[in-house]
Each structure stands twice: as C-alpha cells, then as structure tokens.
N, C-alpha and C positions, 0 to 999 in steps of 0.2 A: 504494500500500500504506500501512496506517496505520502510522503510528509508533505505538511503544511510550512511553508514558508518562514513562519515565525518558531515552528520547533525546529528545524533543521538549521536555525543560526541560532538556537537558544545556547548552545555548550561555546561558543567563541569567548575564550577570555579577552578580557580587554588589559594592555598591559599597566602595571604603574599602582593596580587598582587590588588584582590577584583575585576576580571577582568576574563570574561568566556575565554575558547579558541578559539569561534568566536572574540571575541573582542579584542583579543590579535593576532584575524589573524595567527594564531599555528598551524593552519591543512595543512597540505599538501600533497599531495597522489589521491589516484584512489582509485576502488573499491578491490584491491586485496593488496596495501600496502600504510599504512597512516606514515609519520612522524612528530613528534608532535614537531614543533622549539619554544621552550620557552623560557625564560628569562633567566638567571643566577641565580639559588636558590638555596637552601638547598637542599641535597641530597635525605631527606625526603620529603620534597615537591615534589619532582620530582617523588619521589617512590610513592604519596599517589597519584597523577595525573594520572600516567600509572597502577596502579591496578586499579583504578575508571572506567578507558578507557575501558580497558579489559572486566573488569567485564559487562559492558554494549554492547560490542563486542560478549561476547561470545554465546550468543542465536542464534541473527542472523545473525554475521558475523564472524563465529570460524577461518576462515581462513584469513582473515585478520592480514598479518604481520602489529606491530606496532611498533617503534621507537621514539628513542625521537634525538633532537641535542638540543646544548645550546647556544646562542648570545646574546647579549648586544643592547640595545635600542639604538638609536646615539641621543644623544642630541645638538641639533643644537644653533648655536652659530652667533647671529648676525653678519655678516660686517669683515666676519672673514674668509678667505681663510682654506677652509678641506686640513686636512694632506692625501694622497692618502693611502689609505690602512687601515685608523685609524676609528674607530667607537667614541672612545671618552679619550681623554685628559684628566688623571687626576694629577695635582700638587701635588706633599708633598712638603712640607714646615714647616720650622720652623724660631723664627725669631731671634736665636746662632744657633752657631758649640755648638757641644758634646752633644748633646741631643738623638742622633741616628736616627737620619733622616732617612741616608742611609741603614741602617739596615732593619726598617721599610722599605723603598721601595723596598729592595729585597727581605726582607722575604712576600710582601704584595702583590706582582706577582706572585711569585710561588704560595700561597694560591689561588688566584682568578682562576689560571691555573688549579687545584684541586679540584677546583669548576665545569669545564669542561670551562673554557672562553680562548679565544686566547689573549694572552698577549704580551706587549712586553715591554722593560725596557729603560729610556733614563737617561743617567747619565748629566746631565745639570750643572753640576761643573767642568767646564770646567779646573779652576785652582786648583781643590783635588779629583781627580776622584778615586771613590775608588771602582766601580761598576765591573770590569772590576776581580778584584783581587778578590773580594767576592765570583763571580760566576767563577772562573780558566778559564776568556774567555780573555787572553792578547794577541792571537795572532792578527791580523791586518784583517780586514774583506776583501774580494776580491770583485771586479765592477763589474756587470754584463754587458749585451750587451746594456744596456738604460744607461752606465756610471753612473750608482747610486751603493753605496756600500752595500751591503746584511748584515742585523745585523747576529753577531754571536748567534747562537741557545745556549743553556746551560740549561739544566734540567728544561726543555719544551719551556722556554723562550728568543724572540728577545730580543737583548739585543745591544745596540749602547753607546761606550765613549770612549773619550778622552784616557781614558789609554790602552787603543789598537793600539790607530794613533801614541802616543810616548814612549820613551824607558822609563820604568819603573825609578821612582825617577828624571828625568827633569822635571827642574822648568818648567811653563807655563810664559812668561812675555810680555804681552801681556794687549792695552790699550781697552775703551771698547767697539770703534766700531768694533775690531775684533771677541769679543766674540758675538755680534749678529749677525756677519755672520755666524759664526760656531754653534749659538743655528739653526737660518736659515737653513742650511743645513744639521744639524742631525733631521730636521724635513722634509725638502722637498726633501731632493736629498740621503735617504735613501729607498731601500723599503722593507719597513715596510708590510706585508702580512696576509692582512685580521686581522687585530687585532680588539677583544670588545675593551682592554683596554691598552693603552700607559700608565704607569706610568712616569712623572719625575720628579725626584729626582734632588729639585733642592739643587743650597747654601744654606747656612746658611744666614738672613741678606733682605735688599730690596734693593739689587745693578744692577746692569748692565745686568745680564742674567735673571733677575726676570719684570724687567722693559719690556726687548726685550719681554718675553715669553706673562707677561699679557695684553700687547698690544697691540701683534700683533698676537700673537696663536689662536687658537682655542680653549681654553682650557673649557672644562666642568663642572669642577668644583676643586676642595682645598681637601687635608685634611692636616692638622695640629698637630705637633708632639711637646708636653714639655716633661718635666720632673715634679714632684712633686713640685719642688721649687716655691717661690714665684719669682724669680728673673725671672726664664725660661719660665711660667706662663706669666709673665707681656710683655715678647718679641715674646709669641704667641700670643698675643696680635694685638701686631706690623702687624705681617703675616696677620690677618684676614683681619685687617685696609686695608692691601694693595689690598687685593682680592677685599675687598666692592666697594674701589675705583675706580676699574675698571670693574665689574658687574660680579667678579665670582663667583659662590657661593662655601660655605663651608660647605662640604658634614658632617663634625665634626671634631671633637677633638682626638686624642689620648694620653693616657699620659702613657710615656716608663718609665723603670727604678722604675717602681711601687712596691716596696721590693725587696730585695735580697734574693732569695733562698739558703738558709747553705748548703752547701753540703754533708755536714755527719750530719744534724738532718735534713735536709728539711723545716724547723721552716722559716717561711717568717720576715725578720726585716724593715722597714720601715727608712731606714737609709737616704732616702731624705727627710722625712716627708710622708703625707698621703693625696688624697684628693684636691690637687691640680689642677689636672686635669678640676677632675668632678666643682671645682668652677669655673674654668673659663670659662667651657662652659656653666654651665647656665649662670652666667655672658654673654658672646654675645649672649645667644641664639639659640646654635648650639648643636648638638645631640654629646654625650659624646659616642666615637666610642668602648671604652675600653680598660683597662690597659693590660699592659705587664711587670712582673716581668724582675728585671734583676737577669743574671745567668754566674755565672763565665765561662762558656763553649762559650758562643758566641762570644768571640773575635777569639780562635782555629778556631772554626767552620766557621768564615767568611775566616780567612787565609788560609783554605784547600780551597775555591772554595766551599764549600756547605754552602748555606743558613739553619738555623737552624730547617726550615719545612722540610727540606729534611733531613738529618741529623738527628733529634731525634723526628719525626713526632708524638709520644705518648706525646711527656713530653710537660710540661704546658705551655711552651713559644709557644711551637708551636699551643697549643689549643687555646692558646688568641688571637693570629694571626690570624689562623681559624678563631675566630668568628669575628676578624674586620675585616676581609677581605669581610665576609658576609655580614655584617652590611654596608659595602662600598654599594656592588653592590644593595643589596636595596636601600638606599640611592640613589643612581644614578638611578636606575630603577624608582623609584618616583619621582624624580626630573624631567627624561622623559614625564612620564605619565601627570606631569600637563605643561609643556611645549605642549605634544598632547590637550592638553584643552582649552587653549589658540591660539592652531592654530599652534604651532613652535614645530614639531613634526618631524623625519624622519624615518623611518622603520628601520630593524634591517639592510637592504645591503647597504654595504658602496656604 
C-alpha cells in the first residue's frame, strides 16, 4: 500500500535539533500540498530538510507541492502572565552603559528576522532610549480600534520606545513606580503581532525597569553583553546574578568590541584586550555566544536609521551577528525542547 505523503517524510531528522519531523509535529498539508513548519535554523538546515523531503516525494508523490515556514518554540514561563502576540521574551543585558547593548539588540532582531523569525524590538530604557533613532522609527505609533498602540514596523521589525512617545532630546524624570507602569504597558497594551521573538533591550545596571521586567514578565531567557575588559567582564557578572535570582536563564554571553578593524589595512588590534568574554562564561557556565569586532562605521550607521546587518550585510560585523543570532535561537530552541521533557512545553501558536 502506498504511503501517504506526510508519513513517508514523517522519520526525516532534521539536523541541529536531533528530532524527526513527526516529533517536531512539522507536517502539515493533504495529499496534494504539504508545508513543513520548522524551527528557526540555519538556512542550510533548512535546504538539506526540503531536498531530503523531495527526494523521497519524488517517486511516488511528484506532484506534491512542498513548502516550508519558520516559528519559534514558546517556552513557557511559570506564574507569569503571556504577553499577547509574543512566543518568547528574550533580555539583553549588561550590567554598565557603553558596552553596546543597544546595538547588539538591534543588530540581533534584524539577524533573527533573516533567519525567517517574526520579531519585534522593545526599547526598555525608558530614560536613554536610543532604539527609536537606530532604526529612523521616531514618529509616534497610532491606537488601533482595541486602544493598544501598533509598534512601528522598520526593516522587517516591531519595534516599540520611549523615543517615539517624546520629543527627541527631553529628559525623562520620572521616579520608579512610573517606569513599571510604562515597562507594563509596552508589554501589554501594545500589539505586538505574532512574534517568535520580542527582544528587550534593557538598561545598563539592576534598577527599577530590570527588577519590574524579571518579576513580573515573562521573560525566556538572558543574553549578556561585555566588552573585553576585566572591569565590564566583572559587571556581567552582576546581570547573570540577577537573572539566576529570579529563575531566568542565560541563553550566553556575548562579548562586543572584540578588536578594532583598521580601516585602511583591515589588521584586527585588540585595543580592549583579548579573551575576556570567553573567561567569563566559562566562569558561570554559560555558552560563549560570540565576539563582535568593533568598526568605526557603526556609530554612522546607527544615526542613519540602519542597523549595520542591513547596511553592510557582507562585512564581518554583520557575519558575527549572523552567527549569534543563530547560536540564540538554538539556544532557545533547546532550552524549549527540554522544558517539553519535563512537561512545561507549549507548541509553536501563541
């Protein structure tokens, strides 16, 4: 008897994942058109999956269209009210200013978005919002008919902050039961539409809008931004501490500012030092997510509105990006999978 199309590619593992497309629940379709909803992976993953399919298709189901889409696992979060529209909350943090936090959380959405994931961007700095100006979204976002205000879209990505709601360069002053209303409602009474993944970008520090977020959010998990230095190193530290303390994990480490690119010899110089990074995550124990050179261009490049993966999508900052970006969503995708193990699983629909 012939197999039916969607059991005769149900045993294909998919790599990376170590998880068939029956068990990953991936098939979906009839006998005339299947689409394959998979995880967030590598573009090669993704290509060696749907030639495998194919190739197994084409005997005795040649005319079977196949498709792929790509979603986010939602990793479920005890005791913790879901943001509507969000699949999963993920933190950057670091625990100073100047380390390029914010940088990393714009250039680290657009990446995941180029991965095929719906994203969206929350600036959580309420008193230095700098999200707003990176991506050229300063106008004021408009309410819809449910009185929630719609993040501005920007080169594929939602994007909600503070420096849209006021006039460019006003102070914020402001004590700090007002900043958890306002983290409160760029979480609930935005709509956020269909996103794998909210990034936010929070402060620098473990103050008042870090306290509200790991509280009371939902959040999925951390990643963590140094620099080289032993000083910046020692206050990412700090950040991890705060996450353990309240049960979220950290997905890893990044460390920015990983040499300076010469601009007329391209010679990499190690002018923070070297290495730093990678110590301090073996130190906690966290997976070393990977360096990012710094390069005289991305200060420009943030002031025009383009994040630097859009803007110079070959050169190397934007490759390292790339690959943490990658390295995130596996990370979080494994993080899922043994949550599914344990019982505290939810499927890809929000």
């Amino acid at each position: 008897m012939l197999q039916s199309p969607s059991s005769l590619i149900s045993d294909v593992e998919v790599p990376t994942t170590q998880r068939t497309l029956r068990q990953l629940d991936a098939i979906v379709g009839d006998e005339k058109s299947i689409k394959l909803r998979l995880p967030v992976l590598d573009p090669s993953v993704r290509g060696q999956v749907l030639n495998t399919c194919r190739e197994l298709l084409k005997s005795a189901h040649p005319k079977v269209a196949l498709t792929q889409e790509f979603s986010a696992q939602r990793v479920l979060v005890a005791d913790r009210k879901p943001v509507p529209g969000v699949r999963n909350l993920i933190a950057v943090a670091s625990g100073k200013g100047g380390v390029g936090k914010s940088t990393l959380s714009a250039n680290l959405a657009v990446a995941l978005a180029q991965l095929g994931a719906r994203v969206g961007l929350l600036d959580a700095d309420v008193y230095g919002p700098n999200v707003a100006v990176m991506f050229g979204a300063t106008d004021p976002p408009r309410v819809n008919d449910r009185q929630l205000m719609v993040p501005i879209t920007a080169h594929g990505i939602q994007i909600m902050s503070m420096g849209m709601l006021i006039p460019q360069g006003q102070p914020l002053i402001w004590r700090g039961p007002m900043t958890h209303k306002v983290v409160q409602q760029f979480l609930y009474q935005i709509a956020w539409d269909d996103l794998d993944y909210l990034i936010v970008d929070l402060p620098p520090g473990t103050g008042d809008v870090q306290l509200s977020l790991t509280q009371e959010a939902p959040l999925s998990a951390s990643v963590l931004v140094t620099t080289p230095q032993k000083v910046a190193t020692a206050d990412a530290r700090k950040g991890y501490e705060m996450f353990s303390e309240v049960g979220v994990p950290t997905l890893g480490l990044v460390e920015n500012m990983s040499g300076f690119i010469c601009p007329n010899c391209n010679d990499v110089h190690e002018i923070f030092g070297m290495g730093g990074g990678q110590r301090m995550a073996n130190e906690l124990g966290v997976t070393f997510l990977g360096r990012i050179p710094l390069d005289h261009s991305i200060p420009s490049d943030l002031g025009e509105g383009k994040p630097i993966v859009v803007r110079n999508p070959d050169g190397p900052i934007a490759e390292a990006i790339s690959d943490i970006a990658l390295n995130v969503a596996q990370a979080l995708m494994n993080l899922a999978f043994e949550r599914q193990q344990s019982g505290h699983f939810f499927p890809m629909e929000v």
